[in-house]
PARO-974448 format. One record per atom (N, C-alpha, C, CB): residue in three letters; z, y, x. Coordinates in steps of 0.001 Angstrom, whole numbers, plus 500000, padded with zeros to 6 digits. Glycine has a CB too. Example, Ala and Ser with C-alpha at 12.3 -4.5 7.8 and 13.67 -1.06 7.14 Angstrom:
# PARO-974448
ALA507800494310513190ALA507800495500512300ALA507800496700513200ALA509046495527511308SER507080497750512850SER507140498940513670SER507870500030512900SER505725499402514084
//
This chain:
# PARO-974448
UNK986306069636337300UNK985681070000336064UNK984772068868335627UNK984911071313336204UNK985393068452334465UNK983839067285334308UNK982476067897333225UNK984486065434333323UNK981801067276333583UNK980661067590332715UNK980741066650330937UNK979169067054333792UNK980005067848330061UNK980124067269328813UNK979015066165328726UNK980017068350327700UNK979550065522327636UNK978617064086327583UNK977456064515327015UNK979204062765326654UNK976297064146327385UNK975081064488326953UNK974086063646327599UNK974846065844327153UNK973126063516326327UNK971926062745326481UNK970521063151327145UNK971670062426325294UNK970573064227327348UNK969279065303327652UNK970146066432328008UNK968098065727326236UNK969865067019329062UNK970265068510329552UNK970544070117328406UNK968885068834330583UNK971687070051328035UNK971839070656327292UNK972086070184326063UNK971155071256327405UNK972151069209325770UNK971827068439324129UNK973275067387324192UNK969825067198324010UNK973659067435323256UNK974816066634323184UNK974550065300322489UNK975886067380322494UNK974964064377323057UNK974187063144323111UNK975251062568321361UNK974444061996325113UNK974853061617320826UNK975656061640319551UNK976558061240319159UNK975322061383318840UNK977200060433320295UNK978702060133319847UNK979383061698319879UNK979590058912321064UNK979070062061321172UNK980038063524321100UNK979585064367319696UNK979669064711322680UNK978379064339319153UNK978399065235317912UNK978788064490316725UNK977042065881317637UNK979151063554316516UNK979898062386315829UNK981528063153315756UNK979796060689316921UNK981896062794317019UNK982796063203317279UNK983645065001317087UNK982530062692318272UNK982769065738317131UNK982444067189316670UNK982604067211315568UNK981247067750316865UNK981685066872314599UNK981529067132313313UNK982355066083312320UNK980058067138313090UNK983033065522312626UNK983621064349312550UNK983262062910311423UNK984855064863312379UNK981760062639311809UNK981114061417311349UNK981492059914311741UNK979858061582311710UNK981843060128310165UNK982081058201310742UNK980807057309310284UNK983721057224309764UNK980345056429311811UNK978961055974311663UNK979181054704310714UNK978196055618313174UNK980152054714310151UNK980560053199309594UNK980178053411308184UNK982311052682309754UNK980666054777307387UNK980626055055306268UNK979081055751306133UNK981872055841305939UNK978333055916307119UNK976708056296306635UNK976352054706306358UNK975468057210308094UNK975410055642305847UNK974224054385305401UNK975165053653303552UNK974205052545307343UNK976417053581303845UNK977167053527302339UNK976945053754301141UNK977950054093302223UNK975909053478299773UNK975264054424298996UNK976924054399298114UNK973503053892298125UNK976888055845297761UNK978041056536296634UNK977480055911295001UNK977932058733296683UNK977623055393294337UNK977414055124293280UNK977776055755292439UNK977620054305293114UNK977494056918291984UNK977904057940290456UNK978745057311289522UNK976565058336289443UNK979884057890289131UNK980602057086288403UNK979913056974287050UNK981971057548288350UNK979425055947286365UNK978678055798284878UNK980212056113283679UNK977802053691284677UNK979720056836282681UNK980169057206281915UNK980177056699280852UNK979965057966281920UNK980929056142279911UNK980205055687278051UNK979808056507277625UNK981010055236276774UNK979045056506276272UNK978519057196275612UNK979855057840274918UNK977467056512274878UNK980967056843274807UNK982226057747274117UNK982993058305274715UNK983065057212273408UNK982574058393275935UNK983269059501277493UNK982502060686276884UNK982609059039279684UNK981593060279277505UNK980247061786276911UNK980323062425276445UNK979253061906276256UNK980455061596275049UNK980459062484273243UNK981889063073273659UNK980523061165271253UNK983165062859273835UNK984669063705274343UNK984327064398274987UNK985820063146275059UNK983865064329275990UNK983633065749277101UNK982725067061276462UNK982615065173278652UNK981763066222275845UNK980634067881275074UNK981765068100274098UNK978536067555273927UNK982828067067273270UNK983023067815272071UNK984175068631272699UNK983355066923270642UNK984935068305273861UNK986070069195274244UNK985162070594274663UNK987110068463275631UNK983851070842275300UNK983345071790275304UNK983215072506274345UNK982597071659275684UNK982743071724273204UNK982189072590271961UNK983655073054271251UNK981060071540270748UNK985128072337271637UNK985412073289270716UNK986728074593271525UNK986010072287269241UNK986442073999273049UNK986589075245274110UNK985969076677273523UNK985697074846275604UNK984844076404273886UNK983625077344273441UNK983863077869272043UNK982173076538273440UNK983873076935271029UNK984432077686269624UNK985201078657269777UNK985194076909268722UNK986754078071270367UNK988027078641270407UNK987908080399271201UNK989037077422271346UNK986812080252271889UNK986514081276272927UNK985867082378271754UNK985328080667274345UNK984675081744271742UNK983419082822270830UNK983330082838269458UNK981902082469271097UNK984040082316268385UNK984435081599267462UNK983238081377266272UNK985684082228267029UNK982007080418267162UNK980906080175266989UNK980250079257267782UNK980432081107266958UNK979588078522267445UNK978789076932267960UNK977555076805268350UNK978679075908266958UNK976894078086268611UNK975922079075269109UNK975488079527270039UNK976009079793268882UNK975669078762271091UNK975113078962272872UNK973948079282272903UNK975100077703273900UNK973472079788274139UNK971835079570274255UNK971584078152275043UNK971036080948275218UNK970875077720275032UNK970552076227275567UNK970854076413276741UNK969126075593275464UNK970715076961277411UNK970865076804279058UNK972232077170279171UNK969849077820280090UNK973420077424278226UNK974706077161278151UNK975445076339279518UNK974792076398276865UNK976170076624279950UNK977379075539280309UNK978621076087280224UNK977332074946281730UNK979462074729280254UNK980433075794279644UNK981154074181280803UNK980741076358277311UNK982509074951281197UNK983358074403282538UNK984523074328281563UNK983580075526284162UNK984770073115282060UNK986022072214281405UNK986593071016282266UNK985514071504279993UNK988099071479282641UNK988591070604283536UNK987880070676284917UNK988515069302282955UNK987035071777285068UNK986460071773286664UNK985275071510286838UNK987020070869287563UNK984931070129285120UNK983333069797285394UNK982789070712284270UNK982791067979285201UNK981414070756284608UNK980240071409284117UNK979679070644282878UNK979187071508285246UNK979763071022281884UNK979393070670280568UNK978225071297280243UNK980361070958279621UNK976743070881279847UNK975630071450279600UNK975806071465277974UNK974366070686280271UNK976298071932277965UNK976626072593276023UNK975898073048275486UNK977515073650275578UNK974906074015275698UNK973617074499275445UNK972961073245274751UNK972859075029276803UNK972586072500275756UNK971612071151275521UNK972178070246274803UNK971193070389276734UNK973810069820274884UNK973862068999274416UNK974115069202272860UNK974555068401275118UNK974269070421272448UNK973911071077271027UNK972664070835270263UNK973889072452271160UNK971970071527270919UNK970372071421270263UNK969905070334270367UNK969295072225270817UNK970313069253271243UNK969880067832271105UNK970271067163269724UNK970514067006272266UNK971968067792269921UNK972477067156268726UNK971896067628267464UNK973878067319268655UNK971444068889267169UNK970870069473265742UNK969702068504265859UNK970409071339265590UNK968825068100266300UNK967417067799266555UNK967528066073265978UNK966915068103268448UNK969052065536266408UNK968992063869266406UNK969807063623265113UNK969774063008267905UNK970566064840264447UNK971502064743263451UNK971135063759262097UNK971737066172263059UNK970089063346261930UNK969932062365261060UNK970370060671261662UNK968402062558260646UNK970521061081263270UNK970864059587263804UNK972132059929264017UNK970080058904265166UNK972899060404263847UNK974339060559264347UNK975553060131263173UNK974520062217264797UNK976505059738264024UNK977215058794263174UNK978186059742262255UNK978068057643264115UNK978494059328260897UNK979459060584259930UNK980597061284261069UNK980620059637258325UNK981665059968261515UNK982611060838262316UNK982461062184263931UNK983421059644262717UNK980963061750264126UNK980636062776265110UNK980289063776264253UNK979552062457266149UNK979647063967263013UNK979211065315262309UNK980084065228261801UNK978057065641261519UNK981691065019261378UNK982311065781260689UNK983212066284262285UNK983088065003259216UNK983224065938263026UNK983849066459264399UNK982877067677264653UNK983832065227265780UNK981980067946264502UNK980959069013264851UNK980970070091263586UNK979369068287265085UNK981361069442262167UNK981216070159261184UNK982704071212261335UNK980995069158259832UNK983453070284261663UNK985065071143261605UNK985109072358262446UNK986419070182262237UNK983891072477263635UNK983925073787264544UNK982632074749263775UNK983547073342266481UNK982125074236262766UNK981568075288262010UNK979756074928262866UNK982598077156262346UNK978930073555262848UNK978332073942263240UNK977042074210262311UNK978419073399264163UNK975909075047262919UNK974980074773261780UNK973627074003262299UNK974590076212261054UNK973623073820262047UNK972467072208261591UNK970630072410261283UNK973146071464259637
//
């Protein structure tokens, strides 16, 4: 019978919990870098929300704390609405007539 590998009596020393849980010590310490998005990724993803959401409630009318799931990811639709009413004097014609066509109000 052999004994399990361990560093301290009872305690499994850390290759074996490496090995357990199956950590590779190569890929720690690795930082994940968030994939960055354009601003014209962005603006597609809220507007495929907003007109999900239309098609659904047939209204442009969330409460802010909205999200609305598209393709799996999480769209903060809520926010990114009322941001948009709030900035609509900076926004370019073809994004407000893309927002106007789902009926929004302003």
């Amino acid at each position: 019978m052999t004994k399990p590998d361990t560093a301290e009596a009872g305690r499994p020393s850390a290759l074996a919990a490496e090995q357990t849980i199956g950590v590779d010590p190569e890929a720690e310490g690795v930082p994940v870098a968030p994939v960055r998005r354009s601003q014209d990724d962005r603006w597609a993803a809220n507007l495929a929300a907003a007109r999900q959401f239309h098609a659904r409630e047939g209204h442009l009318q969330p409460p802010r704390k909205h999200v609305e799931i598209v393709d799996g990811e999480e769209i903060k639709l809520g926010s990114f609405l009322d941001n948009t009413r709030r900035r609509a004097a900076k926004l370019l014609a073809e994004r407000r007539a893309d927002l106007d066509a789902l009926d929004m109000r302003w």
